[in-house]
C-alpha positions in Angstrom: 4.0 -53.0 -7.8 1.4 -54.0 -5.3 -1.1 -52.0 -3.5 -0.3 -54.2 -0.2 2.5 -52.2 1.6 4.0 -53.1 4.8 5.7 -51.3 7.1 8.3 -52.5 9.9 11.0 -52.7 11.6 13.3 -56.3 11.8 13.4 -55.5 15.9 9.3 -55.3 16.0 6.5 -56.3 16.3 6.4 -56.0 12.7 7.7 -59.5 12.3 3.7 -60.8 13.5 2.3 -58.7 10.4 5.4 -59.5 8.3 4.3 -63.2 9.5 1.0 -63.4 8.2 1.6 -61.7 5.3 3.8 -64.7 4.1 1.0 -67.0 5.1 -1.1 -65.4 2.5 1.1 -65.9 -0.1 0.5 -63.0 -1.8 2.3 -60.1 -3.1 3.4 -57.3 -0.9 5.6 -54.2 -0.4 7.9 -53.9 2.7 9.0 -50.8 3.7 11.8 -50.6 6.2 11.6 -48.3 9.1 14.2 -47.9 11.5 13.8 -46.0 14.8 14.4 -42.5 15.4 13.6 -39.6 12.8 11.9 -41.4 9.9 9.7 -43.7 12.4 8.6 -40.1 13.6 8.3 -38.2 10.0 5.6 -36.2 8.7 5.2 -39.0 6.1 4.7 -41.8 8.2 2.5 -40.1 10.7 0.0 -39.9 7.6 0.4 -43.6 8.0 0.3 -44.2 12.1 0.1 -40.8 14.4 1.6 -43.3 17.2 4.9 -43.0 15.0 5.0 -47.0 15.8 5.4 -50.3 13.1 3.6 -52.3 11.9 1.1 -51.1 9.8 -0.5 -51.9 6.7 -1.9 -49.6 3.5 -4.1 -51.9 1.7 -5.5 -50.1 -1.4 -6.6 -46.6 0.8 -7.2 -48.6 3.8 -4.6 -48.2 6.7 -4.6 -51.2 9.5 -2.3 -50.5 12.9 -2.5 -52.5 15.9 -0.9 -56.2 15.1 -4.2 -58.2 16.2 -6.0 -55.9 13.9 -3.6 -56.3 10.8 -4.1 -60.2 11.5 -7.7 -60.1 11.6 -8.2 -57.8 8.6 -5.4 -59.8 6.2 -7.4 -63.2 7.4 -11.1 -61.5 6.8 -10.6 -59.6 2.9 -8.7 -63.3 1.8 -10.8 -65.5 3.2 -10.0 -68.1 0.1 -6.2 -68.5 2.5 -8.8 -70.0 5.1 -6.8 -68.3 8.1 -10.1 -67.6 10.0 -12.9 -70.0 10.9 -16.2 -70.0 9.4 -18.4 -66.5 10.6 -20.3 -67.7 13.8 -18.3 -71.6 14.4 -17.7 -72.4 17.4 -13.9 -72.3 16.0 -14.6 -68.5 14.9 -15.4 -67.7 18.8 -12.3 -69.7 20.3 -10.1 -67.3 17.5 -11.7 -64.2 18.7 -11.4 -65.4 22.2 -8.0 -66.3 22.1 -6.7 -63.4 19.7 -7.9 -60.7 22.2 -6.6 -62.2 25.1 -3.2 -62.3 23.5 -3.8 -59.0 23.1 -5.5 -57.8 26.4 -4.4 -59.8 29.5 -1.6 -61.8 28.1 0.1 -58.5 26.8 -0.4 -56.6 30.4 0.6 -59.7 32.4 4.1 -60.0 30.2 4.6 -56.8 30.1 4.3 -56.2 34.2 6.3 -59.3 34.4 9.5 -58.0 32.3 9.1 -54.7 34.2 8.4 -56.1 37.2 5.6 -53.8 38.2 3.7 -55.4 40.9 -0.3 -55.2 41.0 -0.7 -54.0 44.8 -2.5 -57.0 46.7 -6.1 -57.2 47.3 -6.1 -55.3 43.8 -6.0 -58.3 41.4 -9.4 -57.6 40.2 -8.9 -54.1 38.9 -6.8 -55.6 36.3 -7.4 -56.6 33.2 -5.4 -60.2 33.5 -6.1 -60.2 36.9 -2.5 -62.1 38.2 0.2 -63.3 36.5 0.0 -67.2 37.8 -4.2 -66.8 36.5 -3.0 -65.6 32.9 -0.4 -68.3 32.6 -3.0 -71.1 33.3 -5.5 -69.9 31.0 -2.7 -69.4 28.3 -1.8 -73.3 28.9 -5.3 -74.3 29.1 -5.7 -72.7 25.1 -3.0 -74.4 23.5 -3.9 -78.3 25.7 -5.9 -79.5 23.1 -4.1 -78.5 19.8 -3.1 -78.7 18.1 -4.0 -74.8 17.1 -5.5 -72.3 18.9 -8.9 -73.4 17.0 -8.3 -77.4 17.0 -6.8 -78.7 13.5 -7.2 -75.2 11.4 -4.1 -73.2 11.6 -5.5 -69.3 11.9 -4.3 -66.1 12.0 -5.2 -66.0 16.1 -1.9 -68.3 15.7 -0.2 -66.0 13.9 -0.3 -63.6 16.9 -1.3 -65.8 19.9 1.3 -68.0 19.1 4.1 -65.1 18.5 3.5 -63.6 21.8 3.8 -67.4 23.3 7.3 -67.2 21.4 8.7 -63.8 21.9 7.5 -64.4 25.7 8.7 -67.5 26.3 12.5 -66.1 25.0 12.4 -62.9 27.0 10.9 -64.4 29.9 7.9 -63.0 30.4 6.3 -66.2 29.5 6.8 -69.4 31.7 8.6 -71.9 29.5 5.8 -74.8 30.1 5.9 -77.6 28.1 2.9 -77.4 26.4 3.5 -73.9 25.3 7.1 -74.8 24.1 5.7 -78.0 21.9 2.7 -75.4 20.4 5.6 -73.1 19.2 7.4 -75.4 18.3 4.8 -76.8 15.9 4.4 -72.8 14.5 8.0 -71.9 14.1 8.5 -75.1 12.3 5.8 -73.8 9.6 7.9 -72.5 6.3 6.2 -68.8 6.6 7.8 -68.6 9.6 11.2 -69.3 8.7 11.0 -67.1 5.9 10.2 -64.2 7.6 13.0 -65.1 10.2 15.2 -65.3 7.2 14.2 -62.5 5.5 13.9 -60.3 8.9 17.6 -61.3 10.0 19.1 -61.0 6.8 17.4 -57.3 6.5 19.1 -56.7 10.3 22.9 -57.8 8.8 23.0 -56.0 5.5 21.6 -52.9 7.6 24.4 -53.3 10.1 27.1 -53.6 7.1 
């Protein structure tokens, strides 16, 4: 037993949180949701009212929102060293970069795979302003490597560098080559494959 309970879905974003989880090391429950009925139950409401994986229970705590389940996992194990030191210049590049993953980089994929076009002249009412803008600034972030915080691997990688992947193979992300080479250097990092492992293997016996 463990009071560190996941819970996702193999198809999810729950494969971030699952992610960072086997960067810590540490010992966790997974509990397997799949869509429909049980993702909407009474029980797991309790859990997440948006009915949505992932989500954490930590002790009494509850964490939703990927970014957030990142940033909390990093911040009450700080001995794993997945965040930079409190007020670096490293700590502002991983807040930096971890909300813009999760503001403009998330609205400009999104549009893209939708195709929803921002009416012109109206680029600055939006949060990533245009598509080409975003993509720039995501290249710029990774340039320098090689993490999103120089030679520390953080959990701003972890979810920066998953929406770089998952992206890049829907394409909603421009396959650049500087992106491609900074997820390549992430998915070549054991956790990762783990989880992969783990997650696809959880998808086949499912489907048995």
């Amino acid at each position: 037993m463990t009071d560190l309970v996941l819970y996702t879905n193999p198809q999810s974003r729950g494969r971030i949180a699952h992610w960072m989880l086997e960067e810590l090391g540490i010992p966790y429950e997974t509990v397997w949701l799949e869509y429909g009925p049980r993702m909407k139950s009474g029980d797991y409401l309790a859990i997440n009212p948006m009915g949505k994986v992932p989500a954490i229970k930590h002790g009494e705590v509850i964490v939703t929102e990927t970014p957030a389940i990142c940033a909390y996992l990093a911040d009450v194990f700080p001995e794993k060293n997945l965040a930079p030191a409190p007020a670096s210049p490293a700590r502002a590049s991983y807040y930096r970069w971890m909300f813009f993953a999760a503001g403009p980089l998330e609205m400009a994929s999104t549009c893209r795979a939708f195709n929803w076009q921002v009416p012109e002249g109206r680029s600055s009412t939006v949060g990533f302003g245009c598509y080409a803008d975003t993509m720039n600034a995501l290249e710029k972030a990774v340039e320098a490597g090689p993490y999103i915080c120089g030679d520390q691997f953080t959990a701003a990688d972890v979810y920066f560098g998953s929406s770089v992947g998952w992206g890049m193979m829907f394409g909603s992300i421009e396959k650049r080559p500087a992106l491609e080479a900074y997820f390549h250097r992430l998915s070549a990092r054991p956790s990762f494959q783990s989880v992969h492992r783990i997650n696809e293997e959880h998808m086949k016996a499912d489907s048995a």
